[in-house]
Every structure is written in C-alpha cells, then in structure tokens.
MIRO-159707 format. One record per residue (C-alpha): z negated, x, y negated. Coordinates in pm, 1 decimal. Layout:
<sites>
+----------+----------+----------+
|        Z |        X |        Y |
+----------+----------+----------+
|        Z |        X |        Y |
...
+----------+----------+----------+
</sites>
This chain:
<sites>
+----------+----------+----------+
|        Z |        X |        Y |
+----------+----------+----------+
|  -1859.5 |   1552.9 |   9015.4 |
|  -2182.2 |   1389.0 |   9028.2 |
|  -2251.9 |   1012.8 |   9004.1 |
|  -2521.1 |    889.4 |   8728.1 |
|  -2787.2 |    710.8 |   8853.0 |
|  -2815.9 |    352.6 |   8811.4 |
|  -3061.8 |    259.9 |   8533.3 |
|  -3305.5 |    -38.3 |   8602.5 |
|  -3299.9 |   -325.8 |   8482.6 |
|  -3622.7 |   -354.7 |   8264.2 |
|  -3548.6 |     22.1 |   8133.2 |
|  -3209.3 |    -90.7 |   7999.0 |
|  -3344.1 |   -400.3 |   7842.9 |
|  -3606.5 |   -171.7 |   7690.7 |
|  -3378.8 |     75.5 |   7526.3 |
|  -3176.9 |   -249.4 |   7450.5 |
|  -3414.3 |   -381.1 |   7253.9 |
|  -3451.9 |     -5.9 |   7057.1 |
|  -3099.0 |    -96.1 |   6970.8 |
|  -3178.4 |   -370.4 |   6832.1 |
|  -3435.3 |   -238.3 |   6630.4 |
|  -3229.6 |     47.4 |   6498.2 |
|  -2883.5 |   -103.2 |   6408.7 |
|  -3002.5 |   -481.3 |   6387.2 |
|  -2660.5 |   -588.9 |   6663.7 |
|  -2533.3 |   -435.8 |   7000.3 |
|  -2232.8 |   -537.3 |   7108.5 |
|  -2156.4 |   -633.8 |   7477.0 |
|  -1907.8 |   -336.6 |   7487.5 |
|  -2140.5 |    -90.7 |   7392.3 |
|  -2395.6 |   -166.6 |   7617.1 |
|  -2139.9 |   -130.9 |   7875.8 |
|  -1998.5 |    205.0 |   7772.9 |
|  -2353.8 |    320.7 |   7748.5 |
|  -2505.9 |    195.0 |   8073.4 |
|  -2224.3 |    226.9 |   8275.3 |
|  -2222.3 |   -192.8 |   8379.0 |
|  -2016.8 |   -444.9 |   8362.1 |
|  -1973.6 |   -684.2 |   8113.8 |
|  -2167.7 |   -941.9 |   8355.4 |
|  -2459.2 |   -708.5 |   8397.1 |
|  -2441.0 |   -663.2 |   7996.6 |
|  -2470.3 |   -995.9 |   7934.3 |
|  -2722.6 |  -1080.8 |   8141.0 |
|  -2924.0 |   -823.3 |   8002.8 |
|  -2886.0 |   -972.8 |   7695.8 |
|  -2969.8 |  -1342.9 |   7799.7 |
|  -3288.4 |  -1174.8 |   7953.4 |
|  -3411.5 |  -1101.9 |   7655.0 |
|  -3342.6 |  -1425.0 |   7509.4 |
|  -3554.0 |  -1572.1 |   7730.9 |
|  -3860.6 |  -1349.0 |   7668.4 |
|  -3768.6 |  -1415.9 |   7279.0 |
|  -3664.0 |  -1049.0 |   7190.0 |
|  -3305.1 |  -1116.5 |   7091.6 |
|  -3053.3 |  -1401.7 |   6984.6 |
|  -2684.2 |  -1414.1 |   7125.8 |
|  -2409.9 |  -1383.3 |   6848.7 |
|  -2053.3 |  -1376.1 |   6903.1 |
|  -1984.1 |  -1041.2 |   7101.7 |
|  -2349.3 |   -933.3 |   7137.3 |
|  -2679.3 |  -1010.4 |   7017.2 |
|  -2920.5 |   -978.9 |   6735.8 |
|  -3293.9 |   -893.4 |   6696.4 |
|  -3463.5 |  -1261.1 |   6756.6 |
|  -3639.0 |  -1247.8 |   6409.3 |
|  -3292.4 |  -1174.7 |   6244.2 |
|  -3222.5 |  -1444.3 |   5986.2 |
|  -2972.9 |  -1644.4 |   6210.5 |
|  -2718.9 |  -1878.4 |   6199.4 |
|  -2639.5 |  -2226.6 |   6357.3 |
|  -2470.0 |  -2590.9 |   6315.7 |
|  -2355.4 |  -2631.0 |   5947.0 |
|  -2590.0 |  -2824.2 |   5764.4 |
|  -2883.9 |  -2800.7 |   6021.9 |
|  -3156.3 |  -2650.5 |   5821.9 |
|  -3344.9 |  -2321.6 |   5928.5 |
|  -3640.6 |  -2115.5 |   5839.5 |
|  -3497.6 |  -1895.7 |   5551.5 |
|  -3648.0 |  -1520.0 |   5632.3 |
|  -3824.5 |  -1401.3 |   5332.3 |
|  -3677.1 |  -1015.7 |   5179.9 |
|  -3967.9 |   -843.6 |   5376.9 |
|  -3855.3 |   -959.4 |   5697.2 |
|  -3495.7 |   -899.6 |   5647.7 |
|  -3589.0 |   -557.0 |   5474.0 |
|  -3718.1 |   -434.4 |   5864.0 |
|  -3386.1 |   -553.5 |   6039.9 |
|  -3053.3 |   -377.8 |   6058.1 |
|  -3158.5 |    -71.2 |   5902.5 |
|  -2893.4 |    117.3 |   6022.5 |
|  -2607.9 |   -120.1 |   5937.0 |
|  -2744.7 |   -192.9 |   5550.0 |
|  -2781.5 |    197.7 |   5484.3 |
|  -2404.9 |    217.7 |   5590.1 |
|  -2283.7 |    -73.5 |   5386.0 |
|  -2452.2 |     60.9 |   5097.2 |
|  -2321.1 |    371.3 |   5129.7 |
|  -1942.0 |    248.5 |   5107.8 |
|  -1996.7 |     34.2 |   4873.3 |
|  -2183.6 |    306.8 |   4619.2 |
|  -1849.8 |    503.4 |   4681.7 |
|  -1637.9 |    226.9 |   4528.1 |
|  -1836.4 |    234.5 |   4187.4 |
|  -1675.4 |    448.4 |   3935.3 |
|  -1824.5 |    598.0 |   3584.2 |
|  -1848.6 |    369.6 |   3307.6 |
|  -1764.1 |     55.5 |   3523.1 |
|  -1976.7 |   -267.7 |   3533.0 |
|  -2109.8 |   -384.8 |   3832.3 |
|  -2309.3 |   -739.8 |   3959.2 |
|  -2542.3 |   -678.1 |   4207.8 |
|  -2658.5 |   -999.0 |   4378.2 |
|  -3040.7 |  -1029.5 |   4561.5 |
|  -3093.8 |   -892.2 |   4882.7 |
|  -3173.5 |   -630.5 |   5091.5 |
|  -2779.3 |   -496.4 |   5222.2 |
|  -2756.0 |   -489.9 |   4834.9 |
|  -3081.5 |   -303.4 |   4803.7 |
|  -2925.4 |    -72.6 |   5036.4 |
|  -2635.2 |    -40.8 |   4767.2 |
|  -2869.0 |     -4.9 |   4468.9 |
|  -3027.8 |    328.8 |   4653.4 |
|  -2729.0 |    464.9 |   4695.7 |
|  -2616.0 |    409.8 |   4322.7 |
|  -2905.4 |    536.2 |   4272.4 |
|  -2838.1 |    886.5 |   4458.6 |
|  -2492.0 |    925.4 |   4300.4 |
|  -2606.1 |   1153.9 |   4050.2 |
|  -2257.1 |   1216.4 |   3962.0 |
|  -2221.3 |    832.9 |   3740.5 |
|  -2279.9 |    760.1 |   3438.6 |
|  -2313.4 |    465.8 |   3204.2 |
|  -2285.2 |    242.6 |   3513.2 |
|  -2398.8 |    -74.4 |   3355.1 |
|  -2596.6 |   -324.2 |   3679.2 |
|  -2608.5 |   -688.7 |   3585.6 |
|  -2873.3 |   -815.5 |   3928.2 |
|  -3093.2 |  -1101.2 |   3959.2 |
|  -3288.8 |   -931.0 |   4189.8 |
|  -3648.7 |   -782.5 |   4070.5 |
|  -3631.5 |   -531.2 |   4393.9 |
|  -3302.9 |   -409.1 |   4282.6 |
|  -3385.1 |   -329.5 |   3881.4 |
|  -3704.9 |   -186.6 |   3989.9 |
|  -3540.2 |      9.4 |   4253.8 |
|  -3274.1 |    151.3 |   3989.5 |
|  -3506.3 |    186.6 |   3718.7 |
|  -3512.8 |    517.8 |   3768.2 |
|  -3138.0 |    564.6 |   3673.6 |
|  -3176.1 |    444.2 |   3327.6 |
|  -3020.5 |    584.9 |   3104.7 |
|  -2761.6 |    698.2 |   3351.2 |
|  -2751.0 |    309.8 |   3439.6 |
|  -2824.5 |     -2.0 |   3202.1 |
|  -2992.9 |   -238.3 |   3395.7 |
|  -2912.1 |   -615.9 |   3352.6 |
|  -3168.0 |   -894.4 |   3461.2 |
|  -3016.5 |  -1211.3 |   3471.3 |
|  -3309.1 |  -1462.7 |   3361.9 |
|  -3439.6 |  -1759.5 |   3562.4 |
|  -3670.0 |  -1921.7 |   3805.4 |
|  -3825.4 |  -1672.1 |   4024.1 |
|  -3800.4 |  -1721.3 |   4409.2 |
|  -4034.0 |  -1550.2 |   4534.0 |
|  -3932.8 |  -1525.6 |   4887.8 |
|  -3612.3 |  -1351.2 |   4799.6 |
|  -3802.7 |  -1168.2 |   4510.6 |
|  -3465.1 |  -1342.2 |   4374.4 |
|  -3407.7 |  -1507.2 |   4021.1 |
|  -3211.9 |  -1859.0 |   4042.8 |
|  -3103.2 |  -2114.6 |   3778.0 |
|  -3155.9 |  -2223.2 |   3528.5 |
|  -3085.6 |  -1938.3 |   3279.6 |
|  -2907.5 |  -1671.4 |   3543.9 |
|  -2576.7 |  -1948.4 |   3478.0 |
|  -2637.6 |  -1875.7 |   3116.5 |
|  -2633.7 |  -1496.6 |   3152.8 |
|  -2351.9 |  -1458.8 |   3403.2 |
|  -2121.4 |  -1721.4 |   3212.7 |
|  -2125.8 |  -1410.0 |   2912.2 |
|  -2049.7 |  -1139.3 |   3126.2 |
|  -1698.6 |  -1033.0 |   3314.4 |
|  -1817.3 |   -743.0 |   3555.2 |
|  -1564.0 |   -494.3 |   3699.7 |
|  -1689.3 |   -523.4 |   4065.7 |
|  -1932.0 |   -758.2 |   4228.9 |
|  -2121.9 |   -714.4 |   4556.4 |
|  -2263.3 |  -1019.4 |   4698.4 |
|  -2438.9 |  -1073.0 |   4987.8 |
|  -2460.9 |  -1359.9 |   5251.4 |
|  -2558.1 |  -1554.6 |   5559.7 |
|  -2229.6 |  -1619.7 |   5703.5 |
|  -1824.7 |  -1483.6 |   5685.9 |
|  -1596.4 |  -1733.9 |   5885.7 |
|  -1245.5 |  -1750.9 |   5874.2 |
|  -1211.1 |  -2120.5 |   5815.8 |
|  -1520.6 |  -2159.7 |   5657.1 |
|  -1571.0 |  -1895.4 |   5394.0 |
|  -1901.1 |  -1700.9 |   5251.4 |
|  -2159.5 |  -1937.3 |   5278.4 |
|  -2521.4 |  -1852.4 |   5227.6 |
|  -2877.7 |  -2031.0 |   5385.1 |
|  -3020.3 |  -2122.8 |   5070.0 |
|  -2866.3 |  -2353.6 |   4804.8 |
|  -2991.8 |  -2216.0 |   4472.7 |
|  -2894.0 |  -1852.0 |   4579.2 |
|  -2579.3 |  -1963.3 |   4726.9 |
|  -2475.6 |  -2146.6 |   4337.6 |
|  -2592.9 |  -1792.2 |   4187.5 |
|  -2381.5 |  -1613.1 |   4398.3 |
|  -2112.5 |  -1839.1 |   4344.8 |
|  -2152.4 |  -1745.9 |   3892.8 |
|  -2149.2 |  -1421.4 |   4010.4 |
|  -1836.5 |  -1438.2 |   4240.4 |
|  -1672.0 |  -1596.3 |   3903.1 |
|  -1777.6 |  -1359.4 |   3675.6 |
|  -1624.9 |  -1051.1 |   3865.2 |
|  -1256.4 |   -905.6 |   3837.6 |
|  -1304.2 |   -755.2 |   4185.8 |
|  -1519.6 |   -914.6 |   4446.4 |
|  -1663.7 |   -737.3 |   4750.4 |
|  -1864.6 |   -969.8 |   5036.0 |
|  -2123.8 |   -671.8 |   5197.6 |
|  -2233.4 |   -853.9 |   5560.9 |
|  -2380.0 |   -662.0 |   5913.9 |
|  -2183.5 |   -757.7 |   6204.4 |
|  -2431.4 |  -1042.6 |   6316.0 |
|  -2329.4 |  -1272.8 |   6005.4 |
|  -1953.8 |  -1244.5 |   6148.3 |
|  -1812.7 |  -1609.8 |   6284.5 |
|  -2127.7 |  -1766.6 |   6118.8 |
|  -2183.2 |  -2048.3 |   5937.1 |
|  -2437.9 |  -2162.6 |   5673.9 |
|  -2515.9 |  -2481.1 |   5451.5 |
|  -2398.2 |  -2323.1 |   5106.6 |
|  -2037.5 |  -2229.8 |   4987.1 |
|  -2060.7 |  -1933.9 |   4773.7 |
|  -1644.2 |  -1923.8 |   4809.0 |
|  -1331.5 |  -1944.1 |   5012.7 |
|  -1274.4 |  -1636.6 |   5219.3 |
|   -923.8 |  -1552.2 |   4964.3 |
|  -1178.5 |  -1514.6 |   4640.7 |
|  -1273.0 |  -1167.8 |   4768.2 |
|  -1080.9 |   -896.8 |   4788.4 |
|  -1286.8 |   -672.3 |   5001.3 |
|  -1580.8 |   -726.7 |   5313.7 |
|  -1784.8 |   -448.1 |   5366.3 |
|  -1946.7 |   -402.3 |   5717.6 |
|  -2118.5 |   -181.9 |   5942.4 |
|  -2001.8 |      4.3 |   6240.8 |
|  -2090.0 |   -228.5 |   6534.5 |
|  -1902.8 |   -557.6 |   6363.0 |
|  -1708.3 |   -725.2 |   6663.8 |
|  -1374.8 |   -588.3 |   6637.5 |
|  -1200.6 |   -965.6 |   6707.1 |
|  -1359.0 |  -1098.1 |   6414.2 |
|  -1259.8 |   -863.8 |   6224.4 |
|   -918.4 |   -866.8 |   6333.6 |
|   -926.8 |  -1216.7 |   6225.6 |
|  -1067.2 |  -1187.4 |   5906.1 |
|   -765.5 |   -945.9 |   5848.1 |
|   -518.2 |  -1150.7 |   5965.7 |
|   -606.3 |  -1342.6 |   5611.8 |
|   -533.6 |  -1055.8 |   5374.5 |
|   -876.7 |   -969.3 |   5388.5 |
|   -996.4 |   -621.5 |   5315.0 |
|  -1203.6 |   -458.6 |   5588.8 |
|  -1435.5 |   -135.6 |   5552.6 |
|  -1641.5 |      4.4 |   5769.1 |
|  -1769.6 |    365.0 |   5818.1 |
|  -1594.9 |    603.7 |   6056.1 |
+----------+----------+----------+
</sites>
C-alpha cells in the first residue's frame, strides 16, 4: 500500500483558500479528511490565514475574510453591500436555492425577502418550468428583475418603500403597508445569524423589521442561511428560533449546530 505524501504547508493553505472561494466555509473536519492532518495541523492552517487576512474563524471552521461576519451583539459592523455577498459562498447559495425552489408548489404564494441566498432561490424558481401561477411578493429589485422573465408563469409582487441601495433592498415605510394585506403560503427569509438562544437576527435594522412583516405575513416560514451564519449573532431580531418551521442550509453547516438547532423542533435541510 503506498503512503501519500505529505502536502506543504503553504500548498494546503493555498487550496484552502480555493475552498473558501468555492463553497464560502470549510470545516476543520474536512480539511482533515482531505489533507490527511490532524485537527491541530487543520487549525493552524486556518489561523495562518487569519493572520495574512484571507479567512475568519467561525465555529467549526472558517470563512472567506470578506464574508459578511458576525461578532458581540450590538457591536456594530461594516454591513457588506449585495455585490460583495453575491461573490461569496457560491456553492452553498446555489444549493439552498435549489431546496428551497423544490418546496414551492403550483398556484402557491410565496415572500421572497432581499438577498443574494434568496437570489439563489429566485433562479431556481425561475428554472422550474414545470409551475405555474406562482404568485412572488419580494422587496428586492434583483429578485423581480431576476424573475421577470417568468411572468406570466409568475406574478411578481414589489413591496413599495425606501430604496437601500446597498442591499438593492426596499425598506419601510410602505413595504409594512403592503405585507400587512397579504398572507403568503411560504416565506423564505434570509439572515445574518441562527442561534439557538438567540433566534434569526439580521445586521441591519430596517431589513431586519421587514423581514420580521414578512415572517408575520407567512403560514409557513423557512430561514435559508450558509453554514458560516450558524451560532451567530447580530443586532436585529427578525424572530425567535420556534416562528419557523424550516432552516435551509448548505452541505458544509457544522453538524453540532445543527444538532442543536434540532434539538428545538427545528426543521433541518440540507442537500445529500
């Protein structure tokens, strides 16, 4: 049987960092498995490029560095505007989206908040040429432009507001106005942070109240969140953890937080 060789250390953290790039989180025990190290050698890896400013630590891996991260509640950050988050965690939001298309039925009504995992679910709407008279209620300009196309498989639903132009993202007031008139079968809604104790919150206050109309207006509501936004926490509630029935995450989500976000009745999906 023959022995694989070692792998450097600056040609691990450089595939590392492809990783990153690619699925936007690795986790400690897949850069284990697929270097052959130990969990000491992983993480140090990791911390490497922390140093050199090329990836964050989250709980059970790590994150690109320009990923829109989390910290202390109530200590304010640098929100990352929809271009930035667009490049990150490809990989991750194509899967999400992908589930969550699958859950949408013909003739249903469905809330699609801003952002760019729910972009990832308006494309693959979008590609399910098998609906019909799906009606979208968004307050995202990306996301009725991107489904514009659909119509008149779709009816597309702008909420009204204050434009944010960082998210691309309409806010109050008006969207309350809208949303308080609707009752949506499903909602997917988007975040900054899933914690056990904590709940969804979100980075930016006027989203985070949008989201929170949203979460109200729905009969079924499903949180859509990569890995990296497991165990974090952010300055606005959108709701308590038992207002959703469903979390939708990727592949490489840390398999003791999820465990724990089961443990509270919590749907989990992720793709196979």
């Amino acid at each position: 049987m023959t022995t694989r060789e070692p792998i450097p250390a600056h040609r691990r953290r450089e595939q590392i960092v492809t990783m990153l790039a690619e699925r936007g989180f690795v986790r400690v025990s897949e850069l284990r498995a697929a270097f052959a190290v130990s969990g000491v050698t992983a993480r140090a890896d990791l911390d490497a490029l922390v140093v050199t400013g090329l990836a964050r630590r989250v709980h059970g891996g790590a994150v690109p560095a320009h990923a829109a991260g989390a910290g202390a509640v109530g200590r304010p950050e640098r929100e990352f505007s929809f271009e930035e988050a667009l490049a990150a965690s490809v990989v991750p939001k194509h899967e999400i989206g992908r589930l969550a298309a699958a859950l949408v039925q013909n003739g249903q009504s469905v809330i699609l908040d801003v952002g760019t995992t729910t972009l990832a679910i308006a494309k693959a709407l979008r590609e399910r040429v098998d609906l019909r008279d799906v009606v979208v209620i968004t307050n995202g300009l990306s996301i009725a432009l991107e489904l514009e196309p659909a119509i008149p498989r779709f009816t597309v639903i702008v909420t009204g507001g204050s434009l944010r132009p960082l998210q691309h993202s309409l806010v109050e007031p008006l969207a309350g106005t809208v949303l308080s008139q609707m009752h949506a079968d499903l909602a997917f809604i988007g975040c900054n942070g899933v914690d056990v104790q904590r709940g969804v919150t979100n980075i930016n206050l006027p989203e985070a109240g949008v989201k929170a109309l949203m979460l109200a207006a729905a009969e079924r509501s499903i949180v859509v969140a990569d890995g990296s936004k497991l165990g974090q926490v952010h300055l606005g509630l959108v709701g308590e953890l038992g207002a959703f029935d469903t979390l939708i995450t990727d592949a490489a989500a840390d398999p003791a937080a999820l465990h724990e976000l089961r443990e509270t009745g919590l749907t989990v999906l992720q793709p196979e």
